[in-house]
N, C-alpha and C positions, 0 to 999 in steps of 0.2 A: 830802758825802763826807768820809770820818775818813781823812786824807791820811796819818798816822801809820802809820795801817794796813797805808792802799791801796800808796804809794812801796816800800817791801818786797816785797808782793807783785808788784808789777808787775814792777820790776827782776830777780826768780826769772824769773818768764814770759817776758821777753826773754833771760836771761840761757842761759836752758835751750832757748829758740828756735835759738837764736845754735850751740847745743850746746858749751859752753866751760865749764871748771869755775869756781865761784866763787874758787879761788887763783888762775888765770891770767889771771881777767880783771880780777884787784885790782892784779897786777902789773903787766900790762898798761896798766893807769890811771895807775903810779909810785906806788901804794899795798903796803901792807905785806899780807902775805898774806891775812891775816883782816878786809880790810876790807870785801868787798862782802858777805861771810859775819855781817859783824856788821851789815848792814842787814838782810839778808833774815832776820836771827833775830831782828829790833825790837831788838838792844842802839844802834842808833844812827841817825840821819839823815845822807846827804850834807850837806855847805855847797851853797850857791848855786853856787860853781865847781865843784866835786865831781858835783852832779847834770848842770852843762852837758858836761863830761868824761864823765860815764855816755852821754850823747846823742848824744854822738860818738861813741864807740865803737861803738855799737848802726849808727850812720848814718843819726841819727832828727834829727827838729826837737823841743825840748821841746814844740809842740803835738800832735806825734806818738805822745810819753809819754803822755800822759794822754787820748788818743785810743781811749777803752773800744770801740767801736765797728770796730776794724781789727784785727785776729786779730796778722797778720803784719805793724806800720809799717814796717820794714825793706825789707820785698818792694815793697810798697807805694810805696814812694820809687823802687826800682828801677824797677817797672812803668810808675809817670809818666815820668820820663826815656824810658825806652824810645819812652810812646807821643807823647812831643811831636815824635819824628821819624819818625812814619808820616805817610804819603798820606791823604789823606782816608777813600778805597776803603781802602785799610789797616786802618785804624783801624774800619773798619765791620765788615769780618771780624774783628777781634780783638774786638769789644765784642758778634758773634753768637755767638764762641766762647765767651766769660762767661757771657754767657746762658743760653747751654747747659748750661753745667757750671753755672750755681748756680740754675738752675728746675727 
């Protein structure tokens, strides 16, 4: 994977998930307007704390970031939370409801 590349785009894909403009959410970070703007255009890379502040934001784990396989990480986090406090029976109806909607 060309990480160069990939970290840009993904950060759009969350960022435009999120539906938040890239000035609000540079600000939002205590960055300067054009900051998240100058990654998703490749003029620049987060730092190591820079992308764990991205991850936050978002309300991801960095293994979440790079988790090509989960559409939505965000919801995704949401959803586990939710189902660690169903009933057994609970949790059986919500994983027939997924089913449903994704066969």
């Amino acid at each position: 994977m060309e990480y160069a590349e990939w970290i840009p785009e993904r950060v759009a894909q969350l960022r435009l998930g999120k539906g938040v403009s890239a000035r609000d959410m540079s600000l939002s970070l205590g960055q300067s307007e054009s900051y998240i703007n100058k990654i998703e255009n490749h003029r620049a890379l987060p730092s190591m704390m820079g992308f764990l502040y991205i991850c936050e934001y978002f309300g991801i784990t960095p293994r979440e970031f790079f988790d090509t396989g989960t559409a939505a990480p965000e919801k995704m986090g949401e959803l586990v939370q939710a189902a660690r406090k169903l009933t057994p029976s609970q949790a059986d109806h919500v994983l027939q409801i997924i089913r449903d909607i994704t066969e």
